[in-house]
C-alpha positions in Angstrom: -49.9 -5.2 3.5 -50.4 -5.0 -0.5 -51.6 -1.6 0.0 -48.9 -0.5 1.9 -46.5 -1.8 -0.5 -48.6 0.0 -3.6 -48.2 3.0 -2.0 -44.8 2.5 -1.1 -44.0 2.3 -4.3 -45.8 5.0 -6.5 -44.4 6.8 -4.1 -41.0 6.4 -4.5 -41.6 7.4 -8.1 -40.5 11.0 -8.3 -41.5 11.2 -12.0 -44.8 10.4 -10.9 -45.2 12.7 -8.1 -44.4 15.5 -10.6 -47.6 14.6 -12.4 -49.7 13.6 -9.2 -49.3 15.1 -5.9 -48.4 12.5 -3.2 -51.7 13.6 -1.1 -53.7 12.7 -4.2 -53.1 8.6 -3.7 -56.1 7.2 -2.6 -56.9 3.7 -1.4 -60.4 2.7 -2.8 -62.5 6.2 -2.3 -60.8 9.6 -3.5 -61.6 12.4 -0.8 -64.3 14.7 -1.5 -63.6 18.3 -3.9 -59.7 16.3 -4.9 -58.4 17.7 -7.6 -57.6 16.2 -10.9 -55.1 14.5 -11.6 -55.8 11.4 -9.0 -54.6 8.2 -8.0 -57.0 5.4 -6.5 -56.0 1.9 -5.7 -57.8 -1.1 -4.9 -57.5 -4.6 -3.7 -59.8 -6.8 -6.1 -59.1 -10.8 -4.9 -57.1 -12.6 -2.7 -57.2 -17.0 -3.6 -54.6 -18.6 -1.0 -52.9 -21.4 -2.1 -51.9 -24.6 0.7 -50.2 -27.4 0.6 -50.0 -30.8 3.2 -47.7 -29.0 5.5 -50.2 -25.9 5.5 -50.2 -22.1 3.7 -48.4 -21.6 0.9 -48.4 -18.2 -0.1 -51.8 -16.2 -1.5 -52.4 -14.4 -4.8 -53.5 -10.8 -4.6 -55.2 -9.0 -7.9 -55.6 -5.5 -7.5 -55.9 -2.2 -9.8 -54.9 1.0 -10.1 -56.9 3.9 -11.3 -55.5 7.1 -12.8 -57.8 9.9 -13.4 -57.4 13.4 -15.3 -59.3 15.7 -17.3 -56.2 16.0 -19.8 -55.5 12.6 -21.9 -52.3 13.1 -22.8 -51.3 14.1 -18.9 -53.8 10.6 -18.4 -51.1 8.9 -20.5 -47.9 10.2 -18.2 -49.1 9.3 -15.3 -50.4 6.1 -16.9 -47.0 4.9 -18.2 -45.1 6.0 -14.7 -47.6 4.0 -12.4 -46.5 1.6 -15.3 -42.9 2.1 -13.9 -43.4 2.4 -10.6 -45.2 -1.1 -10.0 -44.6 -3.8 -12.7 -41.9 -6.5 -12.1 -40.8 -4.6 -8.9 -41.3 -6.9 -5.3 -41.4 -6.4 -1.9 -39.9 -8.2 1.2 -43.1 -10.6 1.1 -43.5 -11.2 -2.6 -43.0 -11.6 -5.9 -42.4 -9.8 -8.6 -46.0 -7.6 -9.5 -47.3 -8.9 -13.1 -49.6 -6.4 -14.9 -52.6 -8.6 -16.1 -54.6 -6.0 -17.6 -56.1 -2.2 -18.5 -59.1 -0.8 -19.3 -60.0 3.0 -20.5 -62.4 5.1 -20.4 -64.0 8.6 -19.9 -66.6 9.5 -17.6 -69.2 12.1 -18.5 -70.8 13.1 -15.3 -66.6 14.4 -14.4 -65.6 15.3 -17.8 -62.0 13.2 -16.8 -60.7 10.3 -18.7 -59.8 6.6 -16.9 -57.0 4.1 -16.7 -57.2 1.1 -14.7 -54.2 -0.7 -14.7 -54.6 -4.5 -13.3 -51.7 -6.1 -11.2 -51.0 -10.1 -10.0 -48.3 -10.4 -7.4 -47.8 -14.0 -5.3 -47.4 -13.3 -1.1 -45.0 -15.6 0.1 -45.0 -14.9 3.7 
């Protein structure tokens, strides 16, 4: 369900999709031979949360990766996945908080790394 609603929403972004082709938004493992720029997405915890009368809602932690071998086009996408995802919600949450990021580059690719890190409460 959070994955659908990740996807759902990067893309609806059109400014991303300029940067990243649609077909190159991944959930946990990018395909074989894809392309840079990429997009990978993964589901990281899930703690429910219950009260006397029974579930309560759960909250989901998950990241998103951005990949390029260009920085600066690292830093577009970046900021539009940015757009795309914090303090929007679905029909069955709440509003997604960013929590986190972490950079890097990766020698054996030659690409640089964002991972963005989201919050968002399921309430039914």
């Amino acid at each position: 369900m959070i994955g659908e609603l990740i996807v759902e929403l990067l893309k609806a972004n059109p400014a991303l999709l300029v940067l990243v082709n649609a077909d190159n938004i991944f959930p946990y493992v990018v395909n074989e031979k894809t392309k840079f720029p990429f997009i990978v997405y993964n589901i990281e915890s899930l703690e429910s949360d219950y009260t006397k009368d029974g579930w309560a809602g759960d909250l989901c932690s998950f990241s998103i990766i951005s990949v390029s071998d260009d920085y600066a086009n690292l830093q577009a996408i970046v900021a539009q996945v940015r757009e795309a995802i914090e303090l929007k919600n679905g029909d069955n949450t709440q509003r997604i908080i960013l929590s986190g990021m972490l950079e890097g580059f990766n020698l054996d690719e030659e690409a640089f790394m964002n991972k963005l890190s989201f919050r968002v409460k399921i309430t039914s």
